[in-house]
BALOBA-1460 file (C-alpha; in Angstrom, 3 decimals):
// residues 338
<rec num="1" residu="x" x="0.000" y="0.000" z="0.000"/>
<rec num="2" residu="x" x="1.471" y="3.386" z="-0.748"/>
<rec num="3" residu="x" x="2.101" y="6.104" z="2.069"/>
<rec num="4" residu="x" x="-1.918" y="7.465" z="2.467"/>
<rec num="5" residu="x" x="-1.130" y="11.212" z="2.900"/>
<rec num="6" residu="x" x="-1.876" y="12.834" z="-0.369"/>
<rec num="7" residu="x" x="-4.063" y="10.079" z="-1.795"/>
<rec num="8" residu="x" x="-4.063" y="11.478" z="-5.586"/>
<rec num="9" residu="x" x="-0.241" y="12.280" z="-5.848"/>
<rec num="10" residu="x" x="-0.028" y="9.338" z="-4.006"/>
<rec num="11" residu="x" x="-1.282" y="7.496" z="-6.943"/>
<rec num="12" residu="x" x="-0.051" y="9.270" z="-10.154"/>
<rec num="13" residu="x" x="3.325" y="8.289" z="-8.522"/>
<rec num="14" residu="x" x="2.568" y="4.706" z="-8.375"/>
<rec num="15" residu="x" x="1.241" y="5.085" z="-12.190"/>
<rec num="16" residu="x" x="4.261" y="7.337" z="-12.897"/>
<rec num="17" residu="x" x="6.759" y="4.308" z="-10.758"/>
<rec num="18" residu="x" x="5.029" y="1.362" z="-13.231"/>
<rec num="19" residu="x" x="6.211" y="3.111" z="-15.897"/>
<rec num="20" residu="x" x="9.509" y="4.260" z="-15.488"/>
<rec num="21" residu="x" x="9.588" y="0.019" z="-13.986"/>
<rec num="22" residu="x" x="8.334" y="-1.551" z="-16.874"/>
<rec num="23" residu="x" x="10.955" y="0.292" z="-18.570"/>
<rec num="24" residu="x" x="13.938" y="-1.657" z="-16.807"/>
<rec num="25" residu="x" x="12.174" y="-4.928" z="-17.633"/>
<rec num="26" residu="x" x="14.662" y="-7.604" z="-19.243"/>
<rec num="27" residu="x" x="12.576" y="-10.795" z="-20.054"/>
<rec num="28" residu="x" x="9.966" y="-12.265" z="-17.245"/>
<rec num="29" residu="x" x="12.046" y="-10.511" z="-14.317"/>
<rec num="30" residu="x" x="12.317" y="-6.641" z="-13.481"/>
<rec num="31" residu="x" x="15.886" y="-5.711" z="-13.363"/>
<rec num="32" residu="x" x="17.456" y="-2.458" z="-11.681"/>
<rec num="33" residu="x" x="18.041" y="0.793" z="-13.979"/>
<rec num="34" residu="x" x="19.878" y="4.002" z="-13.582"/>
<rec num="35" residu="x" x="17.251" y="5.934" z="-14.626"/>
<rec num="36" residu="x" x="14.581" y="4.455" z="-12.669"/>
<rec num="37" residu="x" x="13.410" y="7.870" z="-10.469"/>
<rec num="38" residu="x" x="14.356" y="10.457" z="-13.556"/>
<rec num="39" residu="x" x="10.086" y="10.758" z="-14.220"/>
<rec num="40" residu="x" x="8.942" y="9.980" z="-10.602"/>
<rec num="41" residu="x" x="11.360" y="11.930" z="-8.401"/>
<rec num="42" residu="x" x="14.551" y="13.563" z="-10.591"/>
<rec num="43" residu="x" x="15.500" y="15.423" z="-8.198"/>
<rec num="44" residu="x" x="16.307" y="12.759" z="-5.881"/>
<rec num="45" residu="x" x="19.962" y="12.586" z="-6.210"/>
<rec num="46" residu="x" x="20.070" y="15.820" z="-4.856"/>
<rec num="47" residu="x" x="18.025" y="15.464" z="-2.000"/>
<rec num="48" residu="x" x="20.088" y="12.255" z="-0.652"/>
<rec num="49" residu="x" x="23.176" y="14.744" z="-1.172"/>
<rec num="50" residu="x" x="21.908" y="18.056" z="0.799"/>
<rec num="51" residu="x" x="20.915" y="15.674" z="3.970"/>
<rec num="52" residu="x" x="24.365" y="13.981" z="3.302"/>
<rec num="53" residu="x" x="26.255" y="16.886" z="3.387"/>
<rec num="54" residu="x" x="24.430" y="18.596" z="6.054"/>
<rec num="55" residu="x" x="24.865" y="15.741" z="8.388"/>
<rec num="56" residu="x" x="28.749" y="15.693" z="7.856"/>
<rec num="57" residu="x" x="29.280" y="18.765" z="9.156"/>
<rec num="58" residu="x" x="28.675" y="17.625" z="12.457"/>
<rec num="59" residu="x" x="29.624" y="14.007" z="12.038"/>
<rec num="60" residu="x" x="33.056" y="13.034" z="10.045"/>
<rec num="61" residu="x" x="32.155" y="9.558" z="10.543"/>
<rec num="62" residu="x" x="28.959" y="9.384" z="8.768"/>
<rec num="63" residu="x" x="29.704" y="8.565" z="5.156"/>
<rec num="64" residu="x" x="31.536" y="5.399" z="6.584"/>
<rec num="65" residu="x" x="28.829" y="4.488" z="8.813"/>
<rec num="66" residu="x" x="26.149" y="4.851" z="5.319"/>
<rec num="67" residu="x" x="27.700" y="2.706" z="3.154"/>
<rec num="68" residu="x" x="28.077" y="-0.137" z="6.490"/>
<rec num="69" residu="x" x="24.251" y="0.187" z="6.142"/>
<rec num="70" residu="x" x="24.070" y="-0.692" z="3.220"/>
<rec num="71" residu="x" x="26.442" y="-3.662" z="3.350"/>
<rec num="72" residu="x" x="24.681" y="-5.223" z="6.390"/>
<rec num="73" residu="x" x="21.787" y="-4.692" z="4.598"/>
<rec num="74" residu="x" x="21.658" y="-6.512" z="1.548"/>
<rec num="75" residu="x" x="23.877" y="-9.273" z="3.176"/>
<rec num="76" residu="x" x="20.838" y="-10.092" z="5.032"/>
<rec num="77" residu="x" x="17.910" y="-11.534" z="2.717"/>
<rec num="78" residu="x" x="19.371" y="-8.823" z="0.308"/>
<rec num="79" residu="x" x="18.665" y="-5.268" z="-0.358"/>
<rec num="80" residu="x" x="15.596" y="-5.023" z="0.956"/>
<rec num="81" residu="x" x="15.949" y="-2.027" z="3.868"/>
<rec num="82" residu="x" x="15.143" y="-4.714" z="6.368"/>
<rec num="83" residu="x" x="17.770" y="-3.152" z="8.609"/>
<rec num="84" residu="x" x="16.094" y="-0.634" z="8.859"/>
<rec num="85" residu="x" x="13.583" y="-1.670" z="10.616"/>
<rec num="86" residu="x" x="12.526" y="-1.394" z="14.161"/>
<rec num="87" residu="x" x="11.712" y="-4.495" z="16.120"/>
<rec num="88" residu="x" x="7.569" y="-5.392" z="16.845"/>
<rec num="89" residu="x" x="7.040" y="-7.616" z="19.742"/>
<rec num="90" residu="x" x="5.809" y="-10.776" z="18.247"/>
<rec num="91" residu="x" x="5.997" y="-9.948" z="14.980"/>
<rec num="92" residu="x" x="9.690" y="-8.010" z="14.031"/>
<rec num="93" residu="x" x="12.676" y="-9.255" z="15.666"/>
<rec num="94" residu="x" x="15.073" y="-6.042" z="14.329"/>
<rec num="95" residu="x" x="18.196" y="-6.895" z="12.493"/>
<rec num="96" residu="x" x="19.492" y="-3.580" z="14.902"/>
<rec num="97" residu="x" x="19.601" y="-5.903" z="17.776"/>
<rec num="98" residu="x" x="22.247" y="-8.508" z="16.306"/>
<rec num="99" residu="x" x="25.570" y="-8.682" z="17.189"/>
<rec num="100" residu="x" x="26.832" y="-6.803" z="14.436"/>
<rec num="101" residu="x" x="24.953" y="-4.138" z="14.684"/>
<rec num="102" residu="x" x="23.945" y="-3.758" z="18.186"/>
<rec num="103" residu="x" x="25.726" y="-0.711" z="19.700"/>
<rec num="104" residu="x" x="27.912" y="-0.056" z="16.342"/>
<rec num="105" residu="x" x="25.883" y="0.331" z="13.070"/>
<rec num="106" residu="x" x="24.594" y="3.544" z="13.000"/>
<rec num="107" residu="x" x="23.310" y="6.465" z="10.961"/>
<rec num="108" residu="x" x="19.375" y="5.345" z="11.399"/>
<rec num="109" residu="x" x="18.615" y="9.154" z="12.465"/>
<rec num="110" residu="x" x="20.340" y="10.598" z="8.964"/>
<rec num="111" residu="x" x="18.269" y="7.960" z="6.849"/>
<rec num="112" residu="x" x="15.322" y="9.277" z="8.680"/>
<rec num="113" residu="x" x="16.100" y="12.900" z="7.583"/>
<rec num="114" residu="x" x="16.654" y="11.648" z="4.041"/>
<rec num="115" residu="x" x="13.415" y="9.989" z="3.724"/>
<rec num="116" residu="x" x="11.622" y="12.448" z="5.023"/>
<rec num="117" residu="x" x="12.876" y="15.422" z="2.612"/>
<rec num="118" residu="x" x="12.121" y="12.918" z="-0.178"/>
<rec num="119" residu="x" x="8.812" y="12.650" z="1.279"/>
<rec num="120" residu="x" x="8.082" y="16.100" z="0.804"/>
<rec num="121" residu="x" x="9.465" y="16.218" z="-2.861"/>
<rec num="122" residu="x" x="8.042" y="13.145" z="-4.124"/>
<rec num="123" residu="x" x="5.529" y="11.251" z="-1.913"/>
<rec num="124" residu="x" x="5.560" y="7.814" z="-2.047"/>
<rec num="125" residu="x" x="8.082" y="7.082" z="-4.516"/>
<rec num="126" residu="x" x="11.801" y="6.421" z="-3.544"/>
<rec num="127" residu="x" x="12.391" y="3.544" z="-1.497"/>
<rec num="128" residu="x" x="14.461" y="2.787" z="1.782"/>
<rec num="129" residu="x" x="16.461" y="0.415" z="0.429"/>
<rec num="130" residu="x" x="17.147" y="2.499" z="-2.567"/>
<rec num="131" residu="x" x="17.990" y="5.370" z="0.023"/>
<rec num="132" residu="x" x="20.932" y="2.930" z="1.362"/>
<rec num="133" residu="x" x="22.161" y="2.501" z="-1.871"/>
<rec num="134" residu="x" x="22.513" y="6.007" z="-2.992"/>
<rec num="135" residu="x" x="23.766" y="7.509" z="0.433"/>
<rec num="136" residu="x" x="26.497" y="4.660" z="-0.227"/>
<rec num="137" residu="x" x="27.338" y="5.550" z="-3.286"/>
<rec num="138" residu="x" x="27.151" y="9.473" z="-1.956"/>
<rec num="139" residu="x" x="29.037" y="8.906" z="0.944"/>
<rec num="140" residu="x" x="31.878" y="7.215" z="-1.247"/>
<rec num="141" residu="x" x="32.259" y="10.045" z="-3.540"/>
<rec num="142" residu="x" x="32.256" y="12.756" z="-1.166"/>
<rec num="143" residu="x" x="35.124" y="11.097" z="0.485"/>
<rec num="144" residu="x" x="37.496" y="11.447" z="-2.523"/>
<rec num="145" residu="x" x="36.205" y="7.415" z="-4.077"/>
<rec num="146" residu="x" x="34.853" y="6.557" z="-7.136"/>
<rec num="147" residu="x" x="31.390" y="7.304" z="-8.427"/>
<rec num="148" residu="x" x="29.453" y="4.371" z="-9.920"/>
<rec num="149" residu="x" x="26.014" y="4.356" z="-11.823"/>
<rec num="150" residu="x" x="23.873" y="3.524" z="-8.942"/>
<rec num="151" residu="x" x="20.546" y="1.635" z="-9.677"/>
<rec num="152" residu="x" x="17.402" y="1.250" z="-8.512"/>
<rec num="153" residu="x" x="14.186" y="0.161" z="-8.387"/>
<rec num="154" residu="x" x="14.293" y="-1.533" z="-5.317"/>
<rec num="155" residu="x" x="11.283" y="-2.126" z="-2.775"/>
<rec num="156" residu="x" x="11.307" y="-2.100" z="0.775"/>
<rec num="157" residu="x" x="10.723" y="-5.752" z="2.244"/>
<rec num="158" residu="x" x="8.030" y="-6.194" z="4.977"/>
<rec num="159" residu="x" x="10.175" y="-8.700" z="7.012"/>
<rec num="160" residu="x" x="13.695" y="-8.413" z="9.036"/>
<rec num="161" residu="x" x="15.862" y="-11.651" z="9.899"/>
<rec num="162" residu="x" x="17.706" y="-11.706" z="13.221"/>
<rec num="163" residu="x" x="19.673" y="-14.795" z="12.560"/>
<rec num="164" residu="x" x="21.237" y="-13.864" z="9.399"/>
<rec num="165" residu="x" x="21.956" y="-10.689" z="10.797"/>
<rec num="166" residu="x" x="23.515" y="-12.448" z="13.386"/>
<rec num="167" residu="x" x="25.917" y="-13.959" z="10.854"/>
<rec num="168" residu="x" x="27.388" y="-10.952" z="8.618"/>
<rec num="169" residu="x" x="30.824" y="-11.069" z="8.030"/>
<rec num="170" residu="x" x="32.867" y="-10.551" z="11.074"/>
<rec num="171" residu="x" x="35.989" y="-9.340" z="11.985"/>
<rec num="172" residu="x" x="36.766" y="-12.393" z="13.508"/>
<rec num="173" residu="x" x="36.051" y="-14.643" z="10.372"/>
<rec num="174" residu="x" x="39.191" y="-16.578" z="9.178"/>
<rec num="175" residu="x" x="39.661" y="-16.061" z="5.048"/>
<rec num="176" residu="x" x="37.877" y="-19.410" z="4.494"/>
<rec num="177" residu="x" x="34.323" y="-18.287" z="6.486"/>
<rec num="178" residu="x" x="35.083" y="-15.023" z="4.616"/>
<rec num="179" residu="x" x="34.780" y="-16.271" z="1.330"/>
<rec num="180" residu="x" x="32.458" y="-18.632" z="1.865"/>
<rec num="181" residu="x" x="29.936" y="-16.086" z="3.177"/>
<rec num="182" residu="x" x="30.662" y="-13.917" z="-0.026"/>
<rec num="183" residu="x" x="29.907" y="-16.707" z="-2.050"/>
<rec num="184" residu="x" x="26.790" y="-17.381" z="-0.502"/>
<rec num="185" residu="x" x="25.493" y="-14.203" z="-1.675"/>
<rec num="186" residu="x" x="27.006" y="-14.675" z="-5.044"/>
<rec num="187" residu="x" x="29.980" y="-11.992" z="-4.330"/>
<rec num="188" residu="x" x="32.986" y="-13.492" z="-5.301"/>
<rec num="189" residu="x" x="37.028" y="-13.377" z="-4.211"/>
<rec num="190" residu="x" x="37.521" y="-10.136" z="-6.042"/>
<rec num="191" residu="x" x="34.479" y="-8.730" z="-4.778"/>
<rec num="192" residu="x" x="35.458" y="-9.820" z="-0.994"/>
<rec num="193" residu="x" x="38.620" y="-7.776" z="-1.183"/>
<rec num="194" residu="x" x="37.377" y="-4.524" z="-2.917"/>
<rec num="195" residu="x" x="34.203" y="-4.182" z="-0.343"/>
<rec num="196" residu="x" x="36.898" y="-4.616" z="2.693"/>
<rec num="197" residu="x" x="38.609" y="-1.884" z="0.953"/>
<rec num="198" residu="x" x="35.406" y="0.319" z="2.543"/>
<rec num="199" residu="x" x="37.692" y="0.245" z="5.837"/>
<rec num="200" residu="x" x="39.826" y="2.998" z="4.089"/>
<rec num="201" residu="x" x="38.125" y="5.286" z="6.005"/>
<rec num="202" residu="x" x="35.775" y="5.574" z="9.271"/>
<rec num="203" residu="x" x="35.857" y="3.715" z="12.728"/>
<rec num="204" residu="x" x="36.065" y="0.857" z="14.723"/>
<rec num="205" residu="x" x="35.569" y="-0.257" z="18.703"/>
<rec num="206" residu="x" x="38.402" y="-1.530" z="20.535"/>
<rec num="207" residu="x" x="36.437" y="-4.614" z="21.453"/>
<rec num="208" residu="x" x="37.069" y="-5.983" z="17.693"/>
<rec num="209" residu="x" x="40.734" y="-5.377" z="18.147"/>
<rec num="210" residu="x" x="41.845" y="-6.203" z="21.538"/>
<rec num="211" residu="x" x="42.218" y="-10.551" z="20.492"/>
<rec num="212" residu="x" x="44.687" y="-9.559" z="18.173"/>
<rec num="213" residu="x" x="46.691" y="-7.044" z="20.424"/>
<rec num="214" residu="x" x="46.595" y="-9.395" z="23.705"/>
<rec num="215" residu="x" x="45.413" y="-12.854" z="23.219"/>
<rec num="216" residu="x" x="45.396" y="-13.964" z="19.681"/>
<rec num="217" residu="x" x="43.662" y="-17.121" z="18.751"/>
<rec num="218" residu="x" x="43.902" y="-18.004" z="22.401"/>
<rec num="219" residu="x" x="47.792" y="-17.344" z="22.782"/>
<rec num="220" residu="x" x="48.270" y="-14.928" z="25.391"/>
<rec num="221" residu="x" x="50.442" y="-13.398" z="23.115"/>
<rec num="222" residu="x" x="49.751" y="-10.758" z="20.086"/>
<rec num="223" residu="x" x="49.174" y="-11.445" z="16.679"/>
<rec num="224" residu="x" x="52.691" y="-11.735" z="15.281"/>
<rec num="225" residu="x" x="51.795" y="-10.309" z="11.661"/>
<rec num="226" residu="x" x="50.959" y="-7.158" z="13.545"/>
<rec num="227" residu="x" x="53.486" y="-4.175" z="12.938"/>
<rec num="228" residu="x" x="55.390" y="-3.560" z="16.282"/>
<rec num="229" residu="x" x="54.984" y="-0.077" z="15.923"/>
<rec num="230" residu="x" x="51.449" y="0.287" z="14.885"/>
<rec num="231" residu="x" x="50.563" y="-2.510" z="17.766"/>
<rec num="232" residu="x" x="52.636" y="-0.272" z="20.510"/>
<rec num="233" residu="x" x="50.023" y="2.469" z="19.319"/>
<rec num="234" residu="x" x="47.096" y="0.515" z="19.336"/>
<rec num="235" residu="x" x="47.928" y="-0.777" z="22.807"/>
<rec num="236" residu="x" x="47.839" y="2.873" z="24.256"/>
<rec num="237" residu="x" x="45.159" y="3.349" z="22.483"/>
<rec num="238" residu="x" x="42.930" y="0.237" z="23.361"/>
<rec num="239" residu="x" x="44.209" y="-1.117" z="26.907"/>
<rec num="240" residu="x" x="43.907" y="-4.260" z="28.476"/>
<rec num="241" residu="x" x="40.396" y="-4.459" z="30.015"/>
<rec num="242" residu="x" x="39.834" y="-0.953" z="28.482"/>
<rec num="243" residu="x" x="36.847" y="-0.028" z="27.269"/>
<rec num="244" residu="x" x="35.700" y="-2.034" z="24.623"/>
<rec num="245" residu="x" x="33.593" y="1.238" z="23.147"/>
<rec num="246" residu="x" x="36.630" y="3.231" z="22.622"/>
<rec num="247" residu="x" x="37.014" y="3.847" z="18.626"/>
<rec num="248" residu="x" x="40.346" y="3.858" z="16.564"/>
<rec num="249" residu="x" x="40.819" y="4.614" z="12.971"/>
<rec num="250" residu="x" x="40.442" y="1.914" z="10.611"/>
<rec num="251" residu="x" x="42.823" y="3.610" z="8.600"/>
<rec num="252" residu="x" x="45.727" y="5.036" z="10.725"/>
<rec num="253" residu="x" x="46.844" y="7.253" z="7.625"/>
<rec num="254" residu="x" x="44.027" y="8.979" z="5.862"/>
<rec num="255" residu="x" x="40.966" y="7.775" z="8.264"/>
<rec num="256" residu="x" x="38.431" y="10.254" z="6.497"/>
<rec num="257" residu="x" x="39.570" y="9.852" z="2.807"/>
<rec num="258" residu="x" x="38.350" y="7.236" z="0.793"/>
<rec num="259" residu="x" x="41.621" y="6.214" z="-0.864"/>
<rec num="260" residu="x" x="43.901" y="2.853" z="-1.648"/>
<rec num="261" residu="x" x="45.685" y="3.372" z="1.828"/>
<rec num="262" residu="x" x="43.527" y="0.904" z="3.137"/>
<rec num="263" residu="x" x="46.046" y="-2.070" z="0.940"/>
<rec num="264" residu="x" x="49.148" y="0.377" z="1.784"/>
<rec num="265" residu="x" x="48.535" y="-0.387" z="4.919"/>
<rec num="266" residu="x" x="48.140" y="-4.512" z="4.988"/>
<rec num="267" residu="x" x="51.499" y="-4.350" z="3.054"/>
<rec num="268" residu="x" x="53.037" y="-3.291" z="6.351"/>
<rec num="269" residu="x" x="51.337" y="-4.994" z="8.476"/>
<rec num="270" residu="x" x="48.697" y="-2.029" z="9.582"/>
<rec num="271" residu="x" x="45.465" y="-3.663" z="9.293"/>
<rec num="272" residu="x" x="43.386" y="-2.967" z="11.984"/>
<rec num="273" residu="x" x="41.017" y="-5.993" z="12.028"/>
<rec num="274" residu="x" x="42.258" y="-9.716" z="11.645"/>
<rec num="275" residu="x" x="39.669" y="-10.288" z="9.023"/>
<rec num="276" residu="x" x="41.921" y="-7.544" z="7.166"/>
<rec num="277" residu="x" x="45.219" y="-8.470" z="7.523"/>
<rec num="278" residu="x" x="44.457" y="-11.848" z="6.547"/>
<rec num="279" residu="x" x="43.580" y="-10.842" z="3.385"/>
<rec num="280" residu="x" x="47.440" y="-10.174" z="3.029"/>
<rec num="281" residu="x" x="49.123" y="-11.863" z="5.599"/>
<rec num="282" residu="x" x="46.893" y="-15.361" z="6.018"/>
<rec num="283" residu="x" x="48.967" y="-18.746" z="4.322"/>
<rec num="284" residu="x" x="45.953" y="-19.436" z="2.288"/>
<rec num="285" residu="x" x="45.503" y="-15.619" z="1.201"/>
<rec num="286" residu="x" x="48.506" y="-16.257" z="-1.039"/>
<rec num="287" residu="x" x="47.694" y="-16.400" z="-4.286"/>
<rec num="288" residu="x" x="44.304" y="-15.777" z="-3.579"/>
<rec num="289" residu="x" x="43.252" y="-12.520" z="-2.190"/>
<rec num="290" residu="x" x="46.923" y="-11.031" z="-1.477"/>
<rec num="291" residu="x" x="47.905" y="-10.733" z="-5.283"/>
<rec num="292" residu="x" x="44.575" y="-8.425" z="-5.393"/>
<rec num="293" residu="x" x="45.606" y="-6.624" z="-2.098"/>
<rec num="294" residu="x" x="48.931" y="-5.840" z="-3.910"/>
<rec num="295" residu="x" x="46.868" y="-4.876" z="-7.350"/>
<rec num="296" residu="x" x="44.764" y="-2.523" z="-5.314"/>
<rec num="297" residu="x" x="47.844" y="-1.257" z="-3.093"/>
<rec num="298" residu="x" x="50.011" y="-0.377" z="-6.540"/>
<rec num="299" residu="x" x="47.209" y="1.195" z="-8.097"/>
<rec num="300" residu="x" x="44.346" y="3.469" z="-6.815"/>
<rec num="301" residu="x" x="42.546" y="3.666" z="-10.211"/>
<rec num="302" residu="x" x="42.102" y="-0.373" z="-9.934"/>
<rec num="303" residu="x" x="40.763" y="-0.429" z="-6.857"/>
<rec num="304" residu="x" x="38.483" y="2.584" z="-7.705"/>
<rec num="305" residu="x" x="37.244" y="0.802" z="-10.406"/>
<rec num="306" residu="x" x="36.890" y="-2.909" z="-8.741"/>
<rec num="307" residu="x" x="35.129" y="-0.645" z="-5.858"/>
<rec num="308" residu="x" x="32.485" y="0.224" z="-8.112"/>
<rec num="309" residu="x" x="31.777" y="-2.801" z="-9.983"/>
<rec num="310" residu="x" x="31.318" y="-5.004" z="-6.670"/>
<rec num="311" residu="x" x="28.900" y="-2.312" z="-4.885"/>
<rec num="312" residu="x" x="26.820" y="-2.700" z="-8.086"/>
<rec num="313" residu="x" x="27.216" y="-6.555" z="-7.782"/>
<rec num="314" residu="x" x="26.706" y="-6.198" z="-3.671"/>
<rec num="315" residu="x" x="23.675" y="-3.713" z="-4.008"/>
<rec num="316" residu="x" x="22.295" y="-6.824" z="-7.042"/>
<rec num="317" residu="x" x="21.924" y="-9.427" z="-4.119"/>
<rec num="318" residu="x" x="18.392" y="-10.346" z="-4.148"/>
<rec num="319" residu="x" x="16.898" y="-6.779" z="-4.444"/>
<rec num="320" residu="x" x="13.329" y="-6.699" z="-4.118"/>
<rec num="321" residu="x" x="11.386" y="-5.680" z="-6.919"/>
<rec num="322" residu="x" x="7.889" y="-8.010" z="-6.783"/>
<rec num="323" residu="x" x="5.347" y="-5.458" z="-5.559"/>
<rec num="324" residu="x" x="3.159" y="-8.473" z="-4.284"/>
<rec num="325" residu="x" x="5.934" y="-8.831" z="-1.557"/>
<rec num="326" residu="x" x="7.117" y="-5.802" z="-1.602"/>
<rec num="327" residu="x" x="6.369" y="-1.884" z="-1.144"/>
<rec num="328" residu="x" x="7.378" y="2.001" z="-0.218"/>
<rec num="329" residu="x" x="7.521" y="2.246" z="3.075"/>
<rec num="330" residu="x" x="6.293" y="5.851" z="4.145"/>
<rec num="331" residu="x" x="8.850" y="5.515" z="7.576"/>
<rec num="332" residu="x" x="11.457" y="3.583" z="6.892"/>
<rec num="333" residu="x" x="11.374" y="2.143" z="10.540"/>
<rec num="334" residu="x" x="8.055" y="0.393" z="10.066"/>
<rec num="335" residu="x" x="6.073" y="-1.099" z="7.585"/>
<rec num="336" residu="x" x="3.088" y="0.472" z="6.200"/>
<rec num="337" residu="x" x="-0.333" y="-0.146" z="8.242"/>
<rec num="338" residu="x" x="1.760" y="-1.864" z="11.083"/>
């Protein structure tokens, strides 16, 4: 059902939506498009940008924490906005609550903002999970990355699923669970080590560190690829039985710029996370994903352009476009009527 304020624009937007949809038909199956809001809502680019921007000026860490959204979002049951959504007792269990997203994914509040200026532009016409996709994409370029053709046509699912949630990639994944959890979602090697690259700029607690700094895999002892230097920092910065809420830079070089420092730095041994380091350091990463690591740490214009391709392959997993499943939500916290 469409949002019910403004019943008659309401509807020519629906009629306006069909249209601009049936022209991104390929065969029996509706298939994203570039163009898909250029009739229904062209200025909505735009919109998604002046929230964007606005919200950066008091929040440097916002862009990162966007496109994380949209990862953990079509990851689970695909990209569908079901993050988004706020848990129902009995009948939601929120995604928000899982462990990889409890107390760390955030930027709700700014998706909020965004949906409601498209609101008043275009009522009833730009989806939350599209919203994810071009904040992502936003966030990305506004950080000094690439810019990709982002497309859409997605609709919002009425469900959310806790227990996939619950199994996103983590930062405690060995390569192997890695890439089998890609794979799962059709996302393959390359893909797995240009969407890490997204750690080239924003934040990340101390909890998902300390392992590696004090007791890795169970040693006592710290994680011996880890550079001496950068771990003598890290321990200052994330203490033994420290807080585990304490952030530290994911990139200890450029943390705000969206740049290939990210592969710079698991050439030295600077990767914050294990699941990053391995990517370089782990036995079975050679001649896997480390020859790509090297690729992207030679040459910024390859990873720009790898970057790209896999968020357009990541934001492909299972989108929802069957309106008989599917629809608009008017908040993107809720479903419509709930």
């Amino acid at each position: 059902m469409a949002c019910s304020s403004s019943r008659s624009t309401a509807a020519a937007g629906v009629v306006l939506a069909m249209v601009v949809a049936a022209l991104c038909l390929h065969g029996a199956a509706a298939q994203l498009c570039e163009d898909y809001y250029d009739d229904t809502c062209p200025d909505a680019y735009a919109i998604v940008k002046k929230v964007l921007v606005d919200a950066h000026r008091s929040d440097v860490r916002i862009f990162a924490s966007l496109i994380r959204l949209h990862f953990h979002d079509c990851f689970v049951q695909g990209c569908d906005g079901s993050l988004l959504l706020d848990g129902v007792p009995g009948v939601i269990n929120s995604e928000k609550g899982a462990r990889p997203n409890n107390g760390s994914a955030r930027g709700y509040e700014v998706v909020d903002k965004v949906k409601a200026a498209l609101e008043d532009a275009c009522h009833g016409v730009v989806s939350c999970a599209d919203i994810l996709a071009i904040a992502a994409e936003i966030s990305v370029e506004l950080s000094g990355g690439p810019k990709w053709g982002i497309l859409l046509g997605r609709l919002d699912g009425r469900t959310a699923n806790f227990s996939s949630a619950s199994n996103l990639p983590s930062p405690f994944d060995n390569l192997t669970v890695l890439e089998k959890k890609f794979r799962d979602v059709r996302l393959n090697t390359v893909d797995l080590v240009a969407l890490s690259g997204a750690h080239t700029f924003g934040r990340a607690q101390c909890q998902f560190v300390t392992d590696r700094l004090y007791n890795f895999s169970g040693t006592g002892r710290p994680d011996p690829t880890l550079n001496s230097g950068y771990r003598a920092f890290l321990t200052q910065r994330c203490p033994l039985n420290g807080n585990g809420s304490v952030l530290t830079n994911l990139d200890p070089t450029t943390p705000d710029t969206f740049d290939k420092n990210y592969y710079t730095n698991l050439e030295v041994n600077r990767g914050l996370l294990d699941s990053d380091q391995i990517l370089k350091s782990a036995p079975e990463a050679q001649g896997v994903t480390a020859p790509i690591v090297d690729q992207f740490a030679r040459s910024q214009d390859a990873f720009f352009k790898s970057f790209a391709q896999s968020m357009i392959n990541m934001g492909n997993i299972q989108p929802m476009t069957d309106p008989s499943v599917g629809e608009i939500r008017c908040n993107c916290r809720k479903v419509n009527d709930s």
